[in-house]
N, C-alpha and C positions, 0 to 999 in steps of 0.2 A: 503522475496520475497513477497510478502504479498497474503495473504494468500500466501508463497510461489509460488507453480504453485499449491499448493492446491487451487481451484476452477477454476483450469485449465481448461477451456472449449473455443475451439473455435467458436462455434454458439450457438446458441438457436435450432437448427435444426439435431447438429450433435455433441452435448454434454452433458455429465451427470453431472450435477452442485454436486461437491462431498460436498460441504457443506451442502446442503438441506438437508444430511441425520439429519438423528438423530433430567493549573494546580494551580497557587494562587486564584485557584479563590473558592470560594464557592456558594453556591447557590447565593447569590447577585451579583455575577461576571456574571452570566449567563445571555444574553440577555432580556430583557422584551421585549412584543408586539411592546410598541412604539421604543425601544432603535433600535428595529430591521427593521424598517420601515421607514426608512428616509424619508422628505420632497421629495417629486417631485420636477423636474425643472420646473419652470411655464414657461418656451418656450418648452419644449419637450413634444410631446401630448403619445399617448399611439403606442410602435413601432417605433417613431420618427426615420428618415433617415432610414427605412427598404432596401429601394432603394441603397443605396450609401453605408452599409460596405458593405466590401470585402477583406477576408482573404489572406495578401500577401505571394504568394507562392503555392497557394493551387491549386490542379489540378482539382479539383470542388467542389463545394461547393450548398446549399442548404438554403435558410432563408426563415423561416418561424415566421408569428404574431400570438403568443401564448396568450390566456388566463391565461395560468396555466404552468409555466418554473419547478414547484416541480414535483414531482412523482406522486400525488393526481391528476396531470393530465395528465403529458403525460404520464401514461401508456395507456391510453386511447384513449388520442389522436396517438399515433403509435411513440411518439419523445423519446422513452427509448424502452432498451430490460429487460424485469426484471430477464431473464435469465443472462445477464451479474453479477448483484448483488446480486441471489438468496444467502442463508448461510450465508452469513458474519453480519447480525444485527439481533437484538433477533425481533423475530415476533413481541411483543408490543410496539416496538419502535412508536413512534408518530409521522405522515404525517406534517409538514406545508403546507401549502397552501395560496393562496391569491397573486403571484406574479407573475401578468402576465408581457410579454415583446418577445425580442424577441430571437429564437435559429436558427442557423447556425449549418450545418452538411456536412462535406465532408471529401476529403482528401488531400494530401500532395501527389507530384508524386513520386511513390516507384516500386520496380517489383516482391515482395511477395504478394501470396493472401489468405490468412489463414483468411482474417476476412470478412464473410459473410455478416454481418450488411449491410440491406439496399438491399441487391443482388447487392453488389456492387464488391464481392470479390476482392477486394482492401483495404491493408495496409496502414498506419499510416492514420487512421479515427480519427477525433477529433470532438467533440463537442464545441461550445463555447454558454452561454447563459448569456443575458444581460438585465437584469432587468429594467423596465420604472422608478423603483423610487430605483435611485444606491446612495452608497454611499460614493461615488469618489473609493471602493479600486475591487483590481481585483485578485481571488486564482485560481493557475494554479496547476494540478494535471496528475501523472501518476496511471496506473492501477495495482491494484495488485495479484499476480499472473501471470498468462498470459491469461486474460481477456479483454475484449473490451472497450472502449473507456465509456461506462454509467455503469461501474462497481461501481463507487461510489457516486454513484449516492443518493443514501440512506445514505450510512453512512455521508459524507459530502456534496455532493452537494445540498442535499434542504434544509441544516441548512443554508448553507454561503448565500443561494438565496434568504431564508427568512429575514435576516440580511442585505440584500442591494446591496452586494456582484455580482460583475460580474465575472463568473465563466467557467471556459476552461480545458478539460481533451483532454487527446492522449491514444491511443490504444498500445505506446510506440513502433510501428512500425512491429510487431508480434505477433502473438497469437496464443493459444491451446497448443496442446499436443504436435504436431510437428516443436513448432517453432524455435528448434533448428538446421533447415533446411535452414533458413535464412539465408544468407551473406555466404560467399566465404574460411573461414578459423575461429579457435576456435574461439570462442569469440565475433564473429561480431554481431552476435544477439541481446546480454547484451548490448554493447556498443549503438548498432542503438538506445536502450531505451534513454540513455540520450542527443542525437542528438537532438529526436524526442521530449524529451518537453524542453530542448532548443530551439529549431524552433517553434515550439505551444506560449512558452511565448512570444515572439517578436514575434511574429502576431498577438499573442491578445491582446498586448499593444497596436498595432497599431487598430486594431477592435473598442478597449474600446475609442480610440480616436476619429475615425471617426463618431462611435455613441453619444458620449456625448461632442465633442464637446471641449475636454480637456484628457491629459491622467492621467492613472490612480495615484491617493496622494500616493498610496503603492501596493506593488505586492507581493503576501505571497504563496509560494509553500506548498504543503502538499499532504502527501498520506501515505496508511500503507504498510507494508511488501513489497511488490519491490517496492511497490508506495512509500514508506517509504525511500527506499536505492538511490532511485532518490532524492529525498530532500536533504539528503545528500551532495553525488554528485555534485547537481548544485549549493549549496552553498561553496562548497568547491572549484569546477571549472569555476561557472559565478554568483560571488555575485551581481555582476553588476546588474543583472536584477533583482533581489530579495532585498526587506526589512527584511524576518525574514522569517522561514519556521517554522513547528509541523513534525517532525516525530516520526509515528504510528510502533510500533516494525518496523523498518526498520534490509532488510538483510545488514548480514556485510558481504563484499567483501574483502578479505585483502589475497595476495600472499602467503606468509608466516602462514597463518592461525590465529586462526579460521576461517574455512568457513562449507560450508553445506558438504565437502568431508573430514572434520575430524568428524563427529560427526554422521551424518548419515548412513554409513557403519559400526560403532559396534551397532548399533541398529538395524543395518538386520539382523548382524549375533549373538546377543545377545537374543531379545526381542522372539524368539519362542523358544529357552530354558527356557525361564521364563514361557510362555504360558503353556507349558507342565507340569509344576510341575515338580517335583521331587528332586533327589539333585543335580542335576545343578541349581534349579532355584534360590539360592541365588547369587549364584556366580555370573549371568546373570545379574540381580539387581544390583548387583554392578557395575557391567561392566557399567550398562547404566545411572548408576550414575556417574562415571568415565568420563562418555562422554560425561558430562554436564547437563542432564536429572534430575532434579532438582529432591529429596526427598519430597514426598507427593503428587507428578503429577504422580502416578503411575494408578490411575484411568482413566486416558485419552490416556495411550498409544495402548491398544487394537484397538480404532479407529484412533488414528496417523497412527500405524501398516498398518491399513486394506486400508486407505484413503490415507497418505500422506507421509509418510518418501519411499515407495519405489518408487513409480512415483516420488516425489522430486529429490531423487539420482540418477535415471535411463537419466531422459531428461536433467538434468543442467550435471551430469558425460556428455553426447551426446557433449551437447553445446561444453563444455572445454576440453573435454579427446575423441573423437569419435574413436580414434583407443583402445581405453583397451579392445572395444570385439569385433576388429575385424572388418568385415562386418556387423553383426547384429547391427541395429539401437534400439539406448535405451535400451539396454540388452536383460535381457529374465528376466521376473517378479516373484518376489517371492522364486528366487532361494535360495538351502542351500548352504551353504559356501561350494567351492569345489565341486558343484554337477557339473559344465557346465563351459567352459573354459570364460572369460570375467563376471563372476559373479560378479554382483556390491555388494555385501556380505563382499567381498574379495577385497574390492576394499581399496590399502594403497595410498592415495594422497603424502607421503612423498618418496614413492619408486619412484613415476611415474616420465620422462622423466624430463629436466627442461621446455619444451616448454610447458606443462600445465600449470606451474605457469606463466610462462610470459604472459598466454592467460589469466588468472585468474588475474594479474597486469595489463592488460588493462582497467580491470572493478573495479580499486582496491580502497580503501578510505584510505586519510590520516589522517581526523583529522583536517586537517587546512580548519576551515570555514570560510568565510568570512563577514558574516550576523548572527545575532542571532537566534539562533536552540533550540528548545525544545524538548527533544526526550521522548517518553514515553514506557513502557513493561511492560509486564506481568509476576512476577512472575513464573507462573506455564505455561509459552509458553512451549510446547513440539515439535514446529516445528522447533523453535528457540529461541532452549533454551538462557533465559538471561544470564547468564555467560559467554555463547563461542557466544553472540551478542552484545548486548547494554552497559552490564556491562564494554568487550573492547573498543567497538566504544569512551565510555565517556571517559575511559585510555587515550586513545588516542589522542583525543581534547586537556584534560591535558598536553598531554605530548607535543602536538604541541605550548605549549605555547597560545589557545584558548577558557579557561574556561570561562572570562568573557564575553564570548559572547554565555555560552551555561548553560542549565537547564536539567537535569536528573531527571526524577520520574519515579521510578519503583513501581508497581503498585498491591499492595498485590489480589493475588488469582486472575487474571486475566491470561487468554489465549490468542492465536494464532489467535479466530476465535468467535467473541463476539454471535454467533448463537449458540455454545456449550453450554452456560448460559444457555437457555431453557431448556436441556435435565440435568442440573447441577445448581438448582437455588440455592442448599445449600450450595456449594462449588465454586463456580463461580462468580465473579463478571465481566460486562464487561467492557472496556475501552472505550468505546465512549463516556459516559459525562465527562470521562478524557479529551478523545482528545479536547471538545467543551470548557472545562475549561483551558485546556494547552492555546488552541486557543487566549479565552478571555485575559487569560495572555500574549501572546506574542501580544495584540493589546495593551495594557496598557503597556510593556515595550517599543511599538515603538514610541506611542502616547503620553506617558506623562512621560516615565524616570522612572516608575514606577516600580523597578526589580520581575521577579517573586521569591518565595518561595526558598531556599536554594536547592540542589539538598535532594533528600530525599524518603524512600521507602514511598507510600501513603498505609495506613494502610485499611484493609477490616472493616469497623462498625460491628461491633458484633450483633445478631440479625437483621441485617437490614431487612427493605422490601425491595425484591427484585423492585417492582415498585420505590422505593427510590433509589435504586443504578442504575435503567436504567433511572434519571434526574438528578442525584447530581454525582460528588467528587471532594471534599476539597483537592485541591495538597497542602495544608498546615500542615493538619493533618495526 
């Protein structure tokens, strides 16, 4: 989910950013100043046709002539929230700048209002920003977690902006803690997400048109953890609109499981036997081994614990299961197993009714892509653990009879939440100059037949500098 719903915050006003606390390509593959910078159109002046797009469909909208489309300047300028992307990139990460043009802000007609942005309290908010010197292609993104529409703002959007790139995210139609409040029966909520950057991409094909006068040579979805499970998705359900996508640990959805209700419930009811010492705590250990909780990630569960596995289970169980407790919305937090009737502790997804998994196969993935997909993980995810995520999702692909259209790198000592790397620089590597290398590779496989790197774990360099691992990895090595 990406960050699952961990960095679940609905506003800037009335959230607590939980993250705040605490691939073929090598370094040659990575863009240069110029590579990233393409030619101007010598008829398009700076802004060109401000007047004339307009977003089809949209129940309003907002364009404004920007200096500075990166972060270096709209935080400044009022055209980002930094609370949407607080957590999720290591503080040293590096601003570009230099790309002005022009951004559009509105939304799509909905009747949820969970997303404050703007005081507009109104859902499925999108951003779209179009660069004066593009270079013909256009990446469309959902949000991850259940966060607002500039959540990735950092981690991808001022790379792809700086490279030429005309660039479009969605709010995915919901957001925060309560957005499993959305839609009418289980499941509607998850599903609205993929509707909602299905409708964003086809509008902002048509946007990229109206502004440059031609649409875009290629359309590249991406995003991580739900932003991630969207990528997926739309390349499995509308390759049509896509050339290739990157997914950033994306969640797996699958009926039948793995999902977040097999894994996440022996970790509530395992992980404070462990905390406690004593002689249960090997047992515990095991257990949360069992459950996919990978060996050596035992350092990072204390604040999974505190931050993310029980709000994870509590609001996605809400979304798919709302009758397991009852009346009470999203359980009751922190319970011990058996302490309170509906305890997500306790919670067995294989006992529950069948109409949960059928709510759970609405939102469900097969495998058959249709476009080329890169996916990338971590390792040491403990939101979502590799084994019972990515490691299946690539089975899968396999097993659909669509490997040759997909790339697997799993990503030694990397996490759930590339902002943990700060508080872990000797143990942690993050995945973002993955994603930016995955990236660079799936433009050379679309561009020039050029296939990326064999599926493969990317190995952690042994002493590296950390400033070395937040601009380089070799998905070859």
């Amino acid at each position: 989910m990406a960050l699952l719903p961990g960095a679940a915050a609905s506003s800037s006003r009335r959230r607590t950013v939980l993250g705040a606390v605490a691939l073929a390509a090598a370094a040659a593959l990575l863009p240069s100043h110029a590579s990233a910078r393409p030619a101007a159109d010598a008829a398009a002046g700076h802004c060109a046709r401000l007047a004339q797009v307009r977003v089809p469909g949209a129940a309003h909208q907002q364009a404004a002539c920007l200096g500075e489309l990166t972060t270096a300047g709209t935080v400044n300028s009022g055209h980002t929230d930094p609370a949407d992307w607080a957590g999720l990139t290591p503080k040293d990460l590096a601003v570009p700048s230099g790309v002005p043009g022009i951004q559009i802000d509105g939304y799509f007609p909905d009747t949820s209002t969970t997303n404050t942005n703007h005081g507009w309290n109104h859902d499925a908010q999108f951003v779209v920003r179009l660069p004066d010197r593009w270079n013909g292609g256009l990446v469309v993104a959902g949000t991850p977690g259940n966060r607002e529409q500039y959540a990735n703002d950092r981690a991808i959007a001022d790379w792809v902006l700086s490279r030429g790139y005309a660039y479009a995210a969605t709010d995915k139609g919901n957001t925060g803690l309560a957005f499993h409040r959305d839609g009418s029966r289980p499941g509607d909520a998850v599903a609205e997400w993929n509707s909602r950057l299905t409708q964003l991409t086809r509008a902002a094909r048509t946007v990229v048109a109206q502004r440059y006068r031609r649409p875009p040579a290629r359309t590249l979805v991406t995003g991580m953890s739900n932003g991630g499970y969207l990528v997926r998705w739309q390349l499995e359900n509308h390759p049509e609109l896509y050339d290739g996508g990157v997914d950033w640990e994306g969640t797996l959805w699958r009926s039948e499981g793995p999902n977040l209700f097999t894994f996440l419930p022996p970790a509530l009811r395992h992980y404070p036997a462990l905390a406690a010492g004593g002689p249960a705590a090997d047992q515990a250990r095991a257990e949360l081994h069992r459950a996919g909780f990978p060996a050596g990630s035992e350092f990072l569960w204390q604040f999974h614990h505190q931050v993310y596995w029980d709000l994870t289970q509590r609001i996605y169980r809400e979304e798919f299961d709302p009758s397991f407790d009852g009346v009470t919305e999203a359980g009751t937090p922190y319970c011990a197993p058996g302490s309170v009737p509906g305890c997500d502790a306790d919670y067995d997804y294989t006992t529950r009714p069948a109409s949960v998994r059928k709510a759970v196969e609405r939102v469900s993935l097969t495998g058959r892509i249709g476009k080329p997909l890169i996916t990338l993980h971590g390792t040491l995810d403990v939101l979502l653990p590799i084994g019972q995520d990515s490691d299946v999702y690539a089975r899968m692909v396999r097993e659909a009879g669509r490997g040759d259209l997909f790339r697997y790198y799993r990503v030694e000592d990397g996490t759930h939440t590339d902002a943990l790397v700060d508080s872990f620089p000797d143990r942690l590597r993050p995945l973002l100059p993955c994603h930016r290398s995955a990236f660079t590779a799936l433009e050379g496989w679309l561009t020039t037949g050029h296939r990326p790197p064999a599926n493969r774990t990317v190995s952690r360099p042994r002493n590296a500098d950390p400033a070395t691992l937040l601009t380089r990895c070799r998905l070859d090595g």
